[in-house]
VOGU-3710 file (C-alpha; in Angstrom, 3 decimals, decimal comma):
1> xxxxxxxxxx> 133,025/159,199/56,691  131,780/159,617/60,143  128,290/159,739/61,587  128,095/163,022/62,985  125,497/164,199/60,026  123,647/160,525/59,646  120,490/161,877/61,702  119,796/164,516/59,476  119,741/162,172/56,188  118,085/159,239/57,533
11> xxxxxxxxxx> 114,505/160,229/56,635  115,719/161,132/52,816  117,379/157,743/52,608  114,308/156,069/53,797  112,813/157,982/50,887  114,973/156,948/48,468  115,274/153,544/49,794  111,497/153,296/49,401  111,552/154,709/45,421  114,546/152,478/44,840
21> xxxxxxxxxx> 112,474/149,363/46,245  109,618/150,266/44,403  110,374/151,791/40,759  113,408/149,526/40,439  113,391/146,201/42,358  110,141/145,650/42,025  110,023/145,400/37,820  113,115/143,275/38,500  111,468/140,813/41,068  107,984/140,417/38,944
31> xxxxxxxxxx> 110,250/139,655/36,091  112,216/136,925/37,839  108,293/135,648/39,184  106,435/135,632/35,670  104,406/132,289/35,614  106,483/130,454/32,813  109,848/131,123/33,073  111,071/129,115/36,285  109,714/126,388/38,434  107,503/127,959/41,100
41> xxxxxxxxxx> 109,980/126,975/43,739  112,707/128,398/41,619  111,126/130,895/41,149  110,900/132,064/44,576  114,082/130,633/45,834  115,204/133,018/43,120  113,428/135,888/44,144  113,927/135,839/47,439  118,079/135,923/46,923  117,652/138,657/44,650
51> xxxxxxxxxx> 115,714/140,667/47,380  118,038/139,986/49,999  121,261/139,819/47,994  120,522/144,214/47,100  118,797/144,503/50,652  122,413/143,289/52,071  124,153/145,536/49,613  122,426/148,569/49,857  122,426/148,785/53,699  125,827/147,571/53,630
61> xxxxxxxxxx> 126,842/150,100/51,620  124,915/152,690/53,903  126,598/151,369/56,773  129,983/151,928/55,479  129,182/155,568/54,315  128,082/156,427/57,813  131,336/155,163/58,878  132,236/153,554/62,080  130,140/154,621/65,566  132,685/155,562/68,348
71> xxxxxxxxxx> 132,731/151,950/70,004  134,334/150,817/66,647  136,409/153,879/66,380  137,858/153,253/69,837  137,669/149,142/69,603  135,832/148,935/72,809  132,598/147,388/73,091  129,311/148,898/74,686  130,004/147,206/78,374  133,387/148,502/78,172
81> xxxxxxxxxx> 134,444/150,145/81,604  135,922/153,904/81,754  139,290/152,468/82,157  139,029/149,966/79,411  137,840/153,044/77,321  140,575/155,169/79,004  143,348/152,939/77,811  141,861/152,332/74,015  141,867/156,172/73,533  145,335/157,135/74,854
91> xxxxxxxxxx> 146,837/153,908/72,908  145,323/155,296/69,764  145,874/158,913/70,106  149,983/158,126/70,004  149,198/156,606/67,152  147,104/159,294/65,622  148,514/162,018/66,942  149,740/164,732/63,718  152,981/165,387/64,917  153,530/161,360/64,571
101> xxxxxxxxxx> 151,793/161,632/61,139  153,286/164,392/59,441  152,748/163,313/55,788  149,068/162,349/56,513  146,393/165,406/55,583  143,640/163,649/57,428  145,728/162,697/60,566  144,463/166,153/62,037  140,780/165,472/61,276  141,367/161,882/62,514
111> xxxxxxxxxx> 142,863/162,814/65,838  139,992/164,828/66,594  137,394/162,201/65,661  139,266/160,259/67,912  138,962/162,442/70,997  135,455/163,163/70,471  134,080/159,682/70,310  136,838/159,564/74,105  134,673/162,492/75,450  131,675/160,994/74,667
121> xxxxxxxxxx> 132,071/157,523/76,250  133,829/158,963/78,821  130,694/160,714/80,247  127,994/158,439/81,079  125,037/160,814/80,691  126,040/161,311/76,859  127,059/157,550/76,059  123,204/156,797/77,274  122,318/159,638/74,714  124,627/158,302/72,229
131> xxxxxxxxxx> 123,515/154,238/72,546  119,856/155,818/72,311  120,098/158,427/69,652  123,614/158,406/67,960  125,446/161,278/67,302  122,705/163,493/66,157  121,219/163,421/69,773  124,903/164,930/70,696  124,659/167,385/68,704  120,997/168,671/69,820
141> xxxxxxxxxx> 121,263/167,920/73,318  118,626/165,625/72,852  117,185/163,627/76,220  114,802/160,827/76,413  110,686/161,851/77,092  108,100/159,153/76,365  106,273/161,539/75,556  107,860/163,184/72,282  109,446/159,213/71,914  105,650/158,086/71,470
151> xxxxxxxxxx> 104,528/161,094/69,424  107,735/160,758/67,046  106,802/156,613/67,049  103,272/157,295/66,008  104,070/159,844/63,366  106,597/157,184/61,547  104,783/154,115/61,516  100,992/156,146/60,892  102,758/157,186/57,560  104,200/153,596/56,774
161> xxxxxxxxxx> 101,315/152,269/57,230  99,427/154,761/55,111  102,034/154,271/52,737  102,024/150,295/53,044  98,249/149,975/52,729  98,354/152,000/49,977  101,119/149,903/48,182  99,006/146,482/48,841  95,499/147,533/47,932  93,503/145,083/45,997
171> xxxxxxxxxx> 92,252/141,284/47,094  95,482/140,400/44,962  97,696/142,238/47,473  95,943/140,788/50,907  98,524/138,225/51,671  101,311/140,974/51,102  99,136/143,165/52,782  99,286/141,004/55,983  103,030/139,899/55,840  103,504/143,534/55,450
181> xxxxxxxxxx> 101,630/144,835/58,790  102,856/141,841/60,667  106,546/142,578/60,396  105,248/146,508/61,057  103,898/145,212/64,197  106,770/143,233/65,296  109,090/146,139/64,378  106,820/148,213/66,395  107,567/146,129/69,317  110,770/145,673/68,887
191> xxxxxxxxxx> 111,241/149,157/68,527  109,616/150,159/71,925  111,073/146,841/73,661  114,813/148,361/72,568  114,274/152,374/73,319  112,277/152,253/76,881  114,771/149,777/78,105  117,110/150,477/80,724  120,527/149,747/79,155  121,412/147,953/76,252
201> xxxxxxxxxx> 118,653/145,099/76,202  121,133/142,912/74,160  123,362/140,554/74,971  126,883/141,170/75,057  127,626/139,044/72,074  125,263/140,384/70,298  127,098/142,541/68,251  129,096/144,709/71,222  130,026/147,658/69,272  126,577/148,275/68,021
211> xxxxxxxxxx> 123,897/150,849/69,874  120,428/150,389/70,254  120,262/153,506/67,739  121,809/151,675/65,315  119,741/148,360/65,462  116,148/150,974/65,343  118,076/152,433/61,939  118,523/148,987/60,767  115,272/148,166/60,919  113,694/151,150/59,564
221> xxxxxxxxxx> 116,081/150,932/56,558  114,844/147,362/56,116  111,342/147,988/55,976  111,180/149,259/52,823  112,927/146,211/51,357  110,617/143,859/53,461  107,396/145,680/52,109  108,754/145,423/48,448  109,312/141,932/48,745  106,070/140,619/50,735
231> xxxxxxxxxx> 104,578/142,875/47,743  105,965/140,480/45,524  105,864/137,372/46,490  102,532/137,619/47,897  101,319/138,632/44,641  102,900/135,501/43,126  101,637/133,387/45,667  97,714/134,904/45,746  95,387/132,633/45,360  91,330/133,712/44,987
241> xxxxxxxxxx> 89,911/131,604/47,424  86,583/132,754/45,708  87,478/131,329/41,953  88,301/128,075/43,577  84,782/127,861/45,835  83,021/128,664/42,330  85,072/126,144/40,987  84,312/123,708/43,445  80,655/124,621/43,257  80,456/124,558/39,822
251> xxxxxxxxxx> 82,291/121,003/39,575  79,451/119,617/41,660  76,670/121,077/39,988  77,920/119,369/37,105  78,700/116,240/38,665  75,070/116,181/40,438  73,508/117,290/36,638  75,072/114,428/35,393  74,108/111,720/38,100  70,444/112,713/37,545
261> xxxxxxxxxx> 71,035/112,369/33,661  72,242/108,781/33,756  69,704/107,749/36,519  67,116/109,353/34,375  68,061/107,085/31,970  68,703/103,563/33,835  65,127/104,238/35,258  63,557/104,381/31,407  65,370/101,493/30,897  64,228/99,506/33,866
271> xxxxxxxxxx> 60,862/100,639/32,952  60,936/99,229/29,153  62,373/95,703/30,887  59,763/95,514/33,310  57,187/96,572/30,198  58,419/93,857/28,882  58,458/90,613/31,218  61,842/90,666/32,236  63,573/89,479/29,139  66,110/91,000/27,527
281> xxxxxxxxxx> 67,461/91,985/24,277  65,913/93,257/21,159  63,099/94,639/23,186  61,533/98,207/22,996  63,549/99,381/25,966  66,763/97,957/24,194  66,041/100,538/21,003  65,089/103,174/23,391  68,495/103,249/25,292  70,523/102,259/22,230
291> xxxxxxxxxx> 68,815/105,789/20,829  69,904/107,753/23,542  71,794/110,368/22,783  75,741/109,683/24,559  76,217/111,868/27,191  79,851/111,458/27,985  82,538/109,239/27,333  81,996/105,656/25,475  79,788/103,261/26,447  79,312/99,805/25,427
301> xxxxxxxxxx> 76,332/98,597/25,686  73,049/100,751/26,029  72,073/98,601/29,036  71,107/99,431/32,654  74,256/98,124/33,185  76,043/100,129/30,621  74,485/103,255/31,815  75,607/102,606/35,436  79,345/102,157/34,150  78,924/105,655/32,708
311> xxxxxxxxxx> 78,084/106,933/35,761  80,438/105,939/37,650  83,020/107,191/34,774  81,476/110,708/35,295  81,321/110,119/38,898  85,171/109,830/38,358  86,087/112,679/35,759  83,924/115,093/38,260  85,812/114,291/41,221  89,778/114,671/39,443
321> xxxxxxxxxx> 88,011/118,351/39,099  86,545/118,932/42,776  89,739/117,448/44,147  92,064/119,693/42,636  90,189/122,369/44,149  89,758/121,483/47,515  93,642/120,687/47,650  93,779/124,159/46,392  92,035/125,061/49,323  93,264/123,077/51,902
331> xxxxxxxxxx> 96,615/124,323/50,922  95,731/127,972/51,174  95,142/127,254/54,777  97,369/125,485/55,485  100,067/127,996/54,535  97,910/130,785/56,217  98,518/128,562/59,257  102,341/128,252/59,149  102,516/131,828/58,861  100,774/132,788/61,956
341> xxxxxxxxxx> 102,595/129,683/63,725  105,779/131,000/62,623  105,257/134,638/63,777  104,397/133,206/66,705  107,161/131,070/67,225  109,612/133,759/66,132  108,426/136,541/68,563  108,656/133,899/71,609  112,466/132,960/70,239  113,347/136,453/69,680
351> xxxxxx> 112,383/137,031/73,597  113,783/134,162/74,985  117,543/134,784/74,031  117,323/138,583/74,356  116,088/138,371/78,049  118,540/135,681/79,095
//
């Protein structure tokens, strides 16, 4: 199947891509993240192959309906000269020629294919078309104005974005939510970096038969995947930074209760041995303490002493609790951090070997 008619579909398979992703893929992934059934790192590990194993297939499969792009139909690359293009065509039109193909239907059909993708490499105005907007911008003439290009830009990702916020509304969806408009943004400029370019702006080994028409398709097919799948994940990996301050807060309002309890009490007791002369046992302040109601874990001996070893028992069950939550914390940020690091990093990498 050739590309002549891809243009006109691609906005209904973005549509369907986006209700596939959504009404299908998701159920799948949440059931692969529910909390119990793998390891958390399984579990991701697992999800993550599951989103990209179908993202591969279903573009894949895409790919191979629209069938090849005339570079691939000819076996030339994109830097191919005239003559190199000259010489590809007239080799395969002996071979596809219908009077050397008489018992082939198709070998009509094929021929023709053939000589269109010739006549439009051949001319240099239409292979800029082509590279730029495929075979749909062929067939409507089409030429590139910044204008229309940023009006047509604008009117796409405006409705993602609509459409994406809409899909990670909620504090639980935030981290989606900004994994999400990141890779929007860095599509974005991708997008613009690719289509005001002068030429191809990749390499040569970069896959040579492919146009820049084809690599903006690619990544608006994607998108819908990527959404789906920060969707998920981020939803798995939310954590309310809010429940974990209360925690926190609430740890050490405990913690500072209980100090002030135990105190309270080794200062009663301190009292009753200084009512007392100093000595020790049996005394009134002995009773006192050994009445005290026990305000934690075992103790001893109802002693200044003893009541100082409590605290410092509490001191210790109270920080196991505030610990855990400040890791919690810390590692919130810390993964917030990587992100932005990465993005970073991957932007500057991305330029780096596509402007050498």
């Amino acid at each position: 199947m050739s590309d002549d008619n891809s243009g006109g579909g691609d906005d209904l398979s973005g549509l369907s891509g986006f209700f596939f992703y959504v009404f299908i893929v998701h159920p799948a992934t949440a059931w692969i993240l529910r909390p119990g059934r793998f390891e958390r790192k399984k579990s991701i590990m697992y999800a993550i192959g599951f989103l990209a194993t179908l993202a591969a297939v279903k573009t894949g499969m895409e790919m191979q309906a629209k069938g090849p792009n005339n570079y691939a139909l000819l076996n030339v690359n994109r830097n191919s000269s005239p003559l190199d293009i000259k010489r590809a065509y007239k080799k395969l039109s002996l071979q596809l020629h219908p009077d050397k193909n008489p018992n082939d239907p198709d070998a009509s059909s094929k021929f023709d294919r053939v000589k269109k993708a010739y006549d439009v490499l051949m001319d240099m105005e239409f292979r800029e078309v082509y590279n730029k907007f495929g075979q749909d911008g062929i067939n409507s003439n089409k030429r590139f104005d910044e204008t229309q290009f940023f009006i047509e830009l604008g009117v796409f990702y405006v409705t993602w974005g609509i459409m994406a916020y809409v899909m990670t509304a909620g504090k639980r969806s935030s981290l989606a939510r900004q994994w999400t408009f990141t890779g929007m943004i860095v599509m974005l400029v991708l997008e613009i970096s690719i289509m005001t370019s002068r030429g191809n702006p990749f390499p040569s080994w970069f896959f040579p038969q492919n146009t820049e028409y084809e690599a903006v398709w690619l990544m608006h097919t994607l998108f819908p995947a990527l959404m789906n799948g920060c969707r998920s994940i981020g939803g798995y990996l939310y954590v309310d930074l809010e429940a974990q301050t209360r925690q926190l807060l609430t740890g050490l309002l405990e913690q500072n209760k209980d100090i002030l309890l135990v105190l309270r009490d080794v200062q009663i007791g301190v009292q009753n041995v200084q009512a007392n002369g100093g000595g020790g046992g049996g005394g009134a302040g002995a009773a006192r303490l050994a009445n005290a109601p026990p305000l934690g874990g075992p103790v001893s001996r109802a002693t200044p002493t003893g009541k100082i070893k409590e605290l410092q028992d509490r001191l210790h069950s109270s920080n196991s609790t505030v610990q855990q939550a400040v890791s919690q914390l810390k590692t919130e940020k810390s993964n917030s951090n990587l992100g932005f690091y990465a993005m970073i990093l991957g932007y500057v990498a991305f330029s780096y070997i596509f402007s050498s």
